[in-house]
C-alpha positions in Angstrom: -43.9 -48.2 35.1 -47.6 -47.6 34.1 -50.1 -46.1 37.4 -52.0 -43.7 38.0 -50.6 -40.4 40.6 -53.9 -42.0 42.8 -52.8 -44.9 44.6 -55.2 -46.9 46.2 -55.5 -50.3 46.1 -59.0 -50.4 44.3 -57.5 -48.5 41.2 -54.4 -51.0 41.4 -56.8 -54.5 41.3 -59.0 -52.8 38.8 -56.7 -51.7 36.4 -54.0 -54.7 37.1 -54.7 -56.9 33.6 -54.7 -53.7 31.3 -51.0 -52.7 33.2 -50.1 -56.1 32.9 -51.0 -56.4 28.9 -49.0 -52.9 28.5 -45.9 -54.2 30.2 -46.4 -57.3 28.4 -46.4 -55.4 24.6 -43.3 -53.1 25.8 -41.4 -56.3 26.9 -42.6 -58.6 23.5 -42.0 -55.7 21.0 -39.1 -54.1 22.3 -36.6 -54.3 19.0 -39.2 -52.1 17.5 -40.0 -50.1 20.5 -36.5 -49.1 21.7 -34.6 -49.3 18.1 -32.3 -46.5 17.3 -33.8 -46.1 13.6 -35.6 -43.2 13.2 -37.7 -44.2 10.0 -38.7 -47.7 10.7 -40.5 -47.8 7.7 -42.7 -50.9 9.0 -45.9 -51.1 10.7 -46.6 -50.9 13.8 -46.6 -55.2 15.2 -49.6 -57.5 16.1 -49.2 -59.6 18.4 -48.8 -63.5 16.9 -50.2 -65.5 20.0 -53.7 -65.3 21.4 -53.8 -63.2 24.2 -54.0 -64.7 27.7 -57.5 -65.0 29.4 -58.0 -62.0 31.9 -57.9 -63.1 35.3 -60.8 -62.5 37.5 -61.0 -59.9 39.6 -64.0 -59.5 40.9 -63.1 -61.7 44.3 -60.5 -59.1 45.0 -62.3 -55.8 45.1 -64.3 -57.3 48.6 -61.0 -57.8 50.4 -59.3 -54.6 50.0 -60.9 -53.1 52.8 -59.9 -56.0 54.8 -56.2 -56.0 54.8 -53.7 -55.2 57.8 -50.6 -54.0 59.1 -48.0 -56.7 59.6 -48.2 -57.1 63.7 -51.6 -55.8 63.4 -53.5 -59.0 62.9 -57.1 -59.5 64.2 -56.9 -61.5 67.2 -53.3 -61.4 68.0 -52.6 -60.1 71.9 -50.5 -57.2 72.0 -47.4 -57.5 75.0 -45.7 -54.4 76.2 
Protein backbone atom coordinates (compact mmCIF):
# COMPACT_ATOMS: atom_id res chain seq x y z
CA UNK A 1 0.00 0.00 0.00
CA UNK A 2 2.45 2.82 0.96
CA UNK A 3 6.59 2.11 -0.53
CA UNK A 4 8.76 3.55 -2.22
CA UNK A 5 9.53 2.21 -6.33
CA UNK A 6 13.32 1.42 -4.42
CA UNK A 7 13.01 -1.72 -2.61
CA UNK A 8 15.61 -2.60 -0.48
CA UNK A 9 15.40 -3.76 2.76
CA UNK A 10 17.21 -0.72 4.45
CA UNK A 11 14.46 1.76 3.09
CA UNK A 12 11.74 -0.91 4.34
CA UNK A 13 13.16 -1.10 8.25
CA UNK A 14 13.76 2.55 8.16
CA UNK A 15 10.65 3.79 7.05
CA UNK A 16 8.53 0.69 8.69
CA UNK A 17 6.79 2.87 11.89
CA UNK A 18 5.93 5.96 9.55
CA UNK A 19 4.14 3.09 6.94
CA UNK A 20 2.73 1.55 9.81
CA UNK A 21 1.13 4.92 11.41
CA UNK A 22 -0.25 5.66 7.69
CA UNK A 23 -2.00 2.37 7.38
CA UNK A 24 -2.96 2.72 10.84
CA UNK A 25 -4.86 6.45 10.17
CA UNK A 26 -6.42 4.95 6.68
CA UNK A 27 -7.78 1.88 8.70
CA UNK A 28 -9.03 4.11 12.09
CA UNK A 29 -10.57 6.98 9.95
CA UNK A 30 -11.99 5.24 7.13
CA UNK A 31 -15.94 6.54 7.45
CA UNK A 32 -14.33 9.86 6.68
CA UNK A 33 -11.76 8.73 4.30
CA UNK A 34 -13.82 6.56 1.92
CA UNK A 35 -17.42 8.28 2.42
CA UNK A 36 -19.35 8.93 -0.62
CA UNK A 37 -20.18 12.73 0.51
CA UNK A 38 -18.62 15.10 -1.37
CA UNK A 39 -18.88 18.12 1.07
CA UNK A 40 -18.14 16.71 4.35
CA UNK A 41 -18.33 19.82 5.91
CA UNK A 42 -16.21 18.66 9.07
CA UNK A 43 -12.72 18.78 9.82
CA UNK A 44 -10.31 16.78 9.03
CA UNK A 45 -10.07 13.97 12.59
CA UNK A 46 -7.40 13.77 15.36
CA UNK A 47 -6.69 10.86 16.55
CA UNK A 48 -8.35 10.28 20.38
CA UNK A 49 -5.72 7.81 21.76
CA UNK A 50 -2.09 8.44 22.38
CA UNK A 51 -0.09 7.17 19.78
CA UNK A 52 1.83 3.89 20.24
CA UNK A 53 5.58 4.17 21.18
CA UNK A 54 7.85 3.72 18.02
CA UNK A 55 9.54 0.51 18.05
CA UNK A 56 13.25 0.46 17.81
CA UNK A 57 14.89 0.00 15.04
CA UNK A 58 18.19 0.57 15.33
CA UNK A 59 19.12 -3.39 16.07
CA UNK A 60 17.67 -4.12 12.67
CA UNK A 61 19.70 -1.97 10.21
CA UNK A 62 23.06 -4.33 11.33
CA UNK A 63 21.41 -7.53 10.24
CA UNK A 64 20.11 -6.69 6.82
CA UNK A 65 23.25 -7.57 5.29
CA UNK A 66 23.19 -10.78 7.03
CA UNK A 67 20.21 -12.53 5.82
CA UNK A 68 19.98 -15.71 3.41
CA UNK A 69 18.36 -17.74 0.97
CA UNK A 70 16.20 -20.49 2.43
CA UNK A 71 18.66 -23.71 1.71
CA UNK A 72 21.40 -21.31 1.84
CA UNK A 73 22.19 -21.31 5.42
CA UNK A 74 25.84 -20.80 6.75
CA UNK A 75 27.09 -24.05 7.70
CA UNK A 76 24.70 -26.36 6.13
CA UNK A 77 26.49 -29.20 3.70
CA UNK A 78 25.22 -29.06 0.39
CA UNK A 79 24.40 -33.01 -1.23
CA UNK A 80 24.06 -33.54 -4.87
Amino acid sequence: LVRTSEDNMTDMVTHMPDRYKIVETLIQHSDWFFSDKEDKGEKTPVDEKEAQSVPNIEYLLPNIGRTTAPGDAAGEEQHP
